[in-house]
C-alpha positions in Angstrom: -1.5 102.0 -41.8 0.1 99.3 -39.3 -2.0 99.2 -36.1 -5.6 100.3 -35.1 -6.8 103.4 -33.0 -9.6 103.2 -31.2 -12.8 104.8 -32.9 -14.8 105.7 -29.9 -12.9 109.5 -29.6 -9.8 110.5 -28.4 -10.2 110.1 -24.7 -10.7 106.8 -23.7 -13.0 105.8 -20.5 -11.7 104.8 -17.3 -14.4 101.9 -17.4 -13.8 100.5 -21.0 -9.6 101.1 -20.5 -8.8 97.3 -20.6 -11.1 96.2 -23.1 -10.0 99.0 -25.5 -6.1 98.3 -25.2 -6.6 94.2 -25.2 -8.5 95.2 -28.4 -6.1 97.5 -29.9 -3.3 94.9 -28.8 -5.1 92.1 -31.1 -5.5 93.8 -33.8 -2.3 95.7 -34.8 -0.8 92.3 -33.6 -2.7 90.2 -35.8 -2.2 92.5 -38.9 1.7 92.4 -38.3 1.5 88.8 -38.7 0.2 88.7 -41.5 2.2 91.0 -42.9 5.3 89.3 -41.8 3.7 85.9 -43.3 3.7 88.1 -46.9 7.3 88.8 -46.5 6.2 92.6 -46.5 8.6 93.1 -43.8 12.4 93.6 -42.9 14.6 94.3 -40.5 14.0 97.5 -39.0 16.1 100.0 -37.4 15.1 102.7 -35.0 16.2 106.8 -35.7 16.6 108.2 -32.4 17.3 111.6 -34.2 13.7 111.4 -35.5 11.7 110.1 -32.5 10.9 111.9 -29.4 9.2 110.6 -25.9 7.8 114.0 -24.2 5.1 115.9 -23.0 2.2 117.5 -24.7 0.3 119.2 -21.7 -1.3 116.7 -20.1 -0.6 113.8 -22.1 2.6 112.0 -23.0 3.7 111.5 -26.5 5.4 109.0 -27.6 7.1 109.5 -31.7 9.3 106.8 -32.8 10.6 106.2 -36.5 12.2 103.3 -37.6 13.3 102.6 -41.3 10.6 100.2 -41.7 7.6 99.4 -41.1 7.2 96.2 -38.9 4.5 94.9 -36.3 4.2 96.2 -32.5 1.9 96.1 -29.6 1.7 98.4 -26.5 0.9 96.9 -23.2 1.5 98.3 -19.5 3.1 96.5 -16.3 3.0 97.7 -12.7 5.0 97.7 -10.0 6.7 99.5 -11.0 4.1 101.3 -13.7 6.1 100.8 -17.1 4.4 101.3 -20.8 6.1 98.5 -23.1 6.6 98.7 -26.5 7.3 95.6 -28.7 8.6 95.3 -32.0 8.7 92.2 -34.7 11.8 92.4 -37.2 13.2 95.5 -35.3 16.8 96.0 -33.7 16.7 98.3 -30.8 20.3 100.0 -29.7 20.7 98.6 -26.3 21.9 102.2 -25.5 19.3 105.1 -25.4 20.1 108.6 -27.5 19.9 110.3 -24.5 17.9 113.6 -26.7 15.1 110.6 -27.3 13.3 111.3 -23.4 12.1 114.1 -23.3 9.4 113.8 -20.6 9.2 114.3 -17.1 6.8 111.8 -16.7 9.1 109.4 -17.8 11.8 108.5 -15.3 13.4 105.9 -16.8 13.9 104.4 -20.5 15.4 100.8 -21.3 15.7 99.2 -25.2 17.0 96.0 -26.3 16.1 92.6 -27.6 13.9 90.1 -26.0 13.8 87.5 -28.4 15.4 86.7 -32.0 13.9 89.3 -34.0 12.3 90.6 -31.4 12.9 94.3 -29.6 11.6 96.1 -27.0 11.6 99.8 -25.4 10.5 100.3 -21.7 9.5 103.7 -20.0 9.1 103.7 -16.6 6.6 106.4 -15.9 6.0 108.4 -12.3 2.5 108.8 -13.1 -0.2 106.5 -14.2 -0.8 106.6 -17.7 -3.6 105.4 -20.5 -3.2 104.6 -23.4 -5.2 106.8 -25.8 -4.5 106.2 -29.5 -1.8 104.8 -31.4 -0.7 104.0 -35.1 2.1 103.4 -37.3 2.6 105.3 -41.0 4.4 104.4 -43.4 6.5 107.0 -45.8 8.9 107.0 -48.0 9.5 103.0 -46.9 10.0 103.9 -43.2 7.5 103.4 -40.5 6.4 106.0 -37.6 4.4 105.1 -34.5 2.9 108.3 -32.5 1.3 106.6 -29.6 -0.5 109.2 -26.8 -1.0 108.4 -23.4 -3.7 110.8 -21.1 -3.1 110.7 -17.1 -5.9 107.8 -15.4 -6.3 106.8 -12.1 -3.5 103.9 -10.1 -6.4 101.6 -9.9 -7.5 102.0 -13.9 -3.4 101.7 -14.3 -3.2 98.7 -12.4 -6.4 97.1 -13.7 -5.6 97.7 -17.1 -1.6 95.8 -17.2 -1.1 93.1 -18.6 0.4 91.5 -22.4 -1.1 89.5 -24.7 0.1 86.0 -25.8 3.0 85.5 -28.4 2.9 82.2 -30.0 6.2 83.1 -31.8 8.3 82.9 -28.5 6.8 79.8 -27.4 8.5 78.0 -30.1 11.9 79.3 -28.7 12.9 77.3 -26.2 17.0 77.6 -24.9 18.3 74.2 -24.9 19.6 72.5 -21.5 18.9 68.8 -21.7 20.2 66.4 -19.3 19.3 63.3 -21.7 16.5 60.4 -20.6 16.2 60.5 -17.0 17.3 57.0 -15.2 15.3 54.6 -13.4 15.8 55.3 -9.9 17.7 58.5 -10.4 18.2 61.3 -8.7 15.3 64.0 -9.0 15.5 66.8 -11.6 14.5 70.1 -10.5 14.2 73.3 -12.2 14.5 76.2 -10.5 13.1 79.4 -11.9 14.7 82.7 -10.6 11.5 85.1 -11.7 12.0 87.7 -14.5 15.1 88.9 -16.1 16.7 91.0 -18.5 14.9 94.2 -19.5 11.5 92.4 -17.2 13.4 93.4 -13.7 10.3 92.6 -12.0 10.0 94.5 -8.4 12.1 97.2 -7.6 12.5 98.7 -3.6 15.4 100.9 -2.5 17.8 99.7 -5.3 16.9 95.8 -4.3 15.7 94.8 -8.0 13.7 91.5 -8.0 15.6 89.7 -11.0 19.2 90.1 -9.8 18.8 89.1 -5.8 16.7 86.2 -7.1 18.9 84.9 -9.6 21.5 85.3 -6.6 19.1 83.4 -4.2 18.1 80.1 -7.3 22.0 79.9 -7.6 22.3 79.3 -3.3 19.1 77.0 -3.6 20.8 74.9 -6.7 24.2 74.4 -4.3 21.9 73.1 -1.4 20.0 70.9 -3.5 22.9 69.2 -5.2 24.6 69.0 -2.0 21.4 66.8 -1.8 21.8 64.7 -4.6 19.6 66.5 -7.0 20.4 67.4 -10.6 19.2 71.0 -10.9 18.8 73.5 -13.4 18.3 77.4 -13.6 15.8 78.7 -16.5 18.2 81.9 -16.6 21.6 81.5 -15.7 22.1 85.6 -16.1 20.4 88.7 -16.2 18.6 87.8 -19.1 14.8 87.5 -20.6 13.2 84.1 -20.7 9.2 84.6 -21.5 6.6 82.6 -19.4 5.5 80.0 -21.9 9.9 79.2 -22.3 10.1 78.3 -18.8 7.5 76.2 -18.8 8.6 74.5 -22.0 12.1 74.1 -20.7 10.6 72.1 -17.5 9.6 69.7 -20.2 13.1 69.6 -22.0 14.8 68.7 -19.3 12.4 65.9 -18.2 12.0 68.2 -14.7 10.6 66.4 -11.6 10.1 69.5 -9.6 9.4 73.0 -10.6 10.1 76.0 -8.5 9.6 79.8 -9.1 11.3 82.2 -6.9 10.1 85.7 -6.3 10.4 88.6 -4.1 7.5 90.7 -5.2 5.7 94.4 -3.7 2.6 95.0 -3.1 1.3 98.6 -3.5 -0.4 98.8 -0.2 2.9 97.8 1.7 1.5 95.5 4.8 2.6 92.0 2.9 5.8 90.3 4.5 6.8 87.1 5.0 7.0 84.0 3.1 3.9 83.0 0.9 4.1 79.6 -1.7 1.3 79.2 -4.5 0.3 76.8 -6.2 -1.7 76.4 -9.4 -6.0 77.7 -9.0 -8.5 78.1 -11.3 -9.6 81.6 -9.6 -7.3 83.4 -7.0 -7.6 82.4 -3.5 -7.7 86.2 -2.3 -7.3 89.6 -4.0 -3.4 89.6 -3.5 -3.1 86.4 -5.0 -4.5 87.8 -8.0 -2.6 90.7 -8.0 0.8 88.5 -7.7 -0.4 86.5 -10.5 -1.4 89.2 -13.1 1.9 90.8 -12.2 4.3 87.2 -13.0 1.9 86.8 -16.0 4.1 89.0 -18.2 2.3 86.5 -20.9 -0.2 84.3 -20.0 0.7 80.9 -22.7 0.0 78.3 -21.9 3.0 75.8 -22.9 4.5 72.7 -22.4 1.2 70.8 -24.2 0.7 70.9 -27.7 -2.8 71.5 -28.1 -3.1 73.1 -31.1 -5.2 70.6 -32.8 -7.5 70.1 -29.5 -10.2 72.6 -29.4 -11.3 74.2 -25.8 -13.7 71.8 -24.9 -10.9 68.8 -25.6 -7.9 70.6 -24.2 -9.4 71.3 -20.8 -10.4 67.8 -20.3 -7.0 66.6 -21.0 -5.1 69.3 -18.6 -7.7 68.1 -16.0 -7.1 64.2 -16.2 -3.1 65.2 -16.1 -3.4 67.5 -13.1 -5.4 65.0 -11.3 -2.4 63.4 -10.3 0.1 66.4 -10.1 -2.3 68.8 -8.0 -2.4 67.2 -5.0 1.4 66.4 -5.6 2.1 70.4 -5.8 0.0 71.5 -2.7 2.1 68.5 -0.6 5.2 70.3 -1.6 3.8 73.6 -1.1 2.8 72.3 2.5 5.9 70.7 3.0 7.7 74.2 2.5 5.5 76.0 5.1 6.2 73.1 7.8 9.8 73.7 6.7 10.6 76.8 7.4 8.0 76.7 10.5 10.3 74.5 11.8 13.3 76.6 11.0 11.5 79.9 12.5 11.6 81.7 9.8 8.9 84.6 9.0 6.1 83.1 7.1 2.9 85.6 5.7 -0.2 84.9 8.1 -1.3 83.3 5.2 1.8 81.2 3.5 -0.3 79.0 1.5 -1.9 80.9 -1.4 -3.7 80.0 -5.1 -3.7 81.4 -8.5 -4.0 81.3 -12.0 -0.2 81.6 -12.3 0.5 80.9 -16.0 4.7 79.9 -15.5 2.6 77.0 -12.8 0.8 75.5 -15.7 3.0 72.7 -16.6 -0.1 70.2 -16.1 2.2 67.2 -15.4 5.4 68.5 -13.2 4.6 69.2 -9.6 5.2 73.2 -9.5 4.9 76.0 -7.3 5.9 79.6 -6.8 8.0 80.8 -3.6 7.5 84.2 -2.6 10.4 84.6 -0.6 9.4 87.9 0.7 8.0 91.3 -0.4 10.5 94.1 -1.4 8.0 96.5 -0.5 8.6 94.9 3.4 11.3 96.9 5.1 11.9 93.7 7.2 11.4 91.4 4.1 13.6 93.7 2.5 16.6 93.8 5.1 16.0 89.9 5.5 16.2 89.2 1.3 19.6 91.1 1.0 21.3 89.5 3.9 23.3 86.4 2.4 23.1 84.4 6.1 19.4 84.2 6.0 19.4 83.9 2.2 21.7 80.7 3.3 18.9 79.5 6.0 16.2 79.5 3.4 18.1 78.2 0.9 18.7 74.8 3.2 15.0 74.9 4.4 14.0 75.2 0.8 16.1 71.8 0.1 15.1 70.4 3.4 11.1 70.6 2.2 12.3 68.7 -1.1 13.7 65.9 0.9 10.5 66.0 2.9 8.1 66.1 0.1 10.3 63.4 -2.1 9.8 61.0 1.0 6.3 61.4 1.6 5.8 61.4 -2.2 7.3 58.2 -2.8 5.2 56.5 -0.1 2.1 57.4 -1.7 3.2 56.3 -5.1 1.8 53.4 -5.3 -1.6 54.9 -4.3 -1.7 56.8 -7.7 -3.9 56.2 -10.6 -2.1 53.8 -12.9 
């Protein structure tokens, strides 16, 4: 048996829902590893004429064989509410058997692979949904997760979203150096269009997050070269790049400047405008929260090698490096709000918001994370998809780096040495 179901019963309370699937999460996900470090494992291949996704009265079923046995977690994501399921040496057809969803809870079904070795299937469900129980068998050489979802509350849904670290992707980093930055060069910036790939991040009216914002980093890269900047995307496609990845590649590339770009939605629907975070031990307010457990697809924290540093160690030593760069992220954050104040462009009654936004973690590159607007705005919306404002916040964006470079530069020699 690959995995772990919980032992408390088959219906699992609304109160204990997060604690249970974090727990479950661990525990299959450490077993896997060790299985894999035995060499118990190979590649895996799923048989979509042996697995099923449907309904079982109230509940949603979830059967999927592969040929072998291999490690997996389950996790859930919101906005929109999707059940994820990973799998360790696994290939996943990037094309679904259309017999495998069978479900009317589930509107929508994407498979492919994340990572080297690495696959994962996506349901988008209507409905919120808990996760009950779940386990792999093994016969006959194959392997065969059943994993059973029971209806919950939006609130337990949301509350409960969430994966768990992988310290396997954090050692894949994509390559895109620029070699030893010059004395007196120009300023490297690395521009982070959020999500990507089979992560699509916020969908409204067939405006998906990860495509207008890759479109969006590649109008902000042409301003800011037209500035003199040499700038870099994290994703230069509809592709998957994990959290702790982008932070690493920040450090690769010997990045000045870090920017995430998003275009989020909140549930409740009254957010619009412009916001920009920066880095917080706690949120600032409950949206900020919510924005950051939603980008926190997995919360690594990269970029530092820490390994041999316990707790106690390691948060001293991201504390004395952030002393510097903190106060150098909220300057650019402010200088972003004057910016597009002065361009008269709509900004959130509250623009300048905090977090404990993992892909911000980088403890010595300035960074912070543009929401450009909420998808779940009408106005935000009509504004985001129309390429001559795109084109006025693009130039205000790179405007706010000239600012901040300035100012910066001034107080340089004010630093700690």
């Amino acid at each position: 048996m690959i995995g772990a179901k919980h032992p408390g019963g088959t219906r699992v309370r609304e109160a204990g829902l997060r604690q249970v699937v974090r727990s479950l999460v661990r525990g299959l996900w450490l077993l896997g590893m060790m299985l894999m470090g035995q060499g118990a494992l190979a590649q895996a291949q799923l048989e979509p004429a042996a697995s099923r996704i449907r309904d079982r009265g109230e509940a949603l079923e979830v059967t999927l064989q592969l040929s072998a046995p291999v490690p997996w977690r389950i996790f859930t994501l919101d906005a929109p509410m999707r059940v994820v399921f990973d799998f360790g040496q696994a290939s996943l057809p990037t094309a679904a058997d259309r017999r495998l969803r069978q479900s009317d809870r589930v509107t929508a079904l994407q498979m492919g692979p994340v990572q080297p070795g690495w696959s994962r299937l996506v349901l988008e469900l209507n409905v919120p949904m808990a996760l009950e129980s779940a386990g792999m068998t093994t016969a006959s050489g194959k392997g065969r997760l059943v994993a059973r979802f029971a209806p919950t509350s939006a609130a337990a849904f949301a509350r409960g979203t969430g994966a768990g670290p992988d310290p396997d992707w954090a050692r894949r980093r994509p390559s895109q150096s620029l070699g030893a930055p010059e004395k007196g060069g120009p300023l490297r910036i690395l521009l982070d269009p959020g999500h990507g790939g089979i992560d699509p991040g916020a969908e409204r009216d067939g405006v998906v997050e990860s495509h207008l914002m890759l479109i969006f980093a590649q109008e902000v890269r042409a301003e800011l070269v037209k500035a003199g900047y040499q700038v870099r995307l994290t994703r230069q496609d509809d592709s998957f790049v994990p959290l702790e990845t982008r932070v690493a590649m920040a450090h690769d590339l010997g990045a000045d400047l870090f920017i995430s770009l998003h275009a989020d939605a909140l549930a409740e629907g009254r957010a619009w405008g412009t916001t920009v975070h920066t880095l917080s031990r706690s949120a600032t307010d409950e949206a900020s929260r919510k924005l950051a457990e939603r980008h926190d697809r997995a919360d690594l924290l990269s970029g530092v090698d820490l390994s041999d540093s316990d707790d106690v160690v390691a948060d001293v030593l991201m504390d004395l490096a952030r002393m510097e760069t903190q106060p150098r992220s909220e300057a650019l954050a402010d200088a972003i709000v004057a910016q597009l104040r002065q361009a008269g462009l709509p900004l959130n009654t509250r623009p300048r918001r905090a977090a404990g936004y993992s892909v911000l973690k980088a403890p010595d590159i300035p960074s912070v994370l543009v929401e450009t607007g909420f998808l779940s705005s009408p106005r935000d919306r009509r504004n985001l998809v129309n390429p001559v404002f795109r084109a006025r916040l693009a130039q205000s964006l790179a405007g706010a780096v000239q600012a901040w470079q300035s100012q910066d530069a001034a107080l340089a020699g004010l630093r700690r040495r």
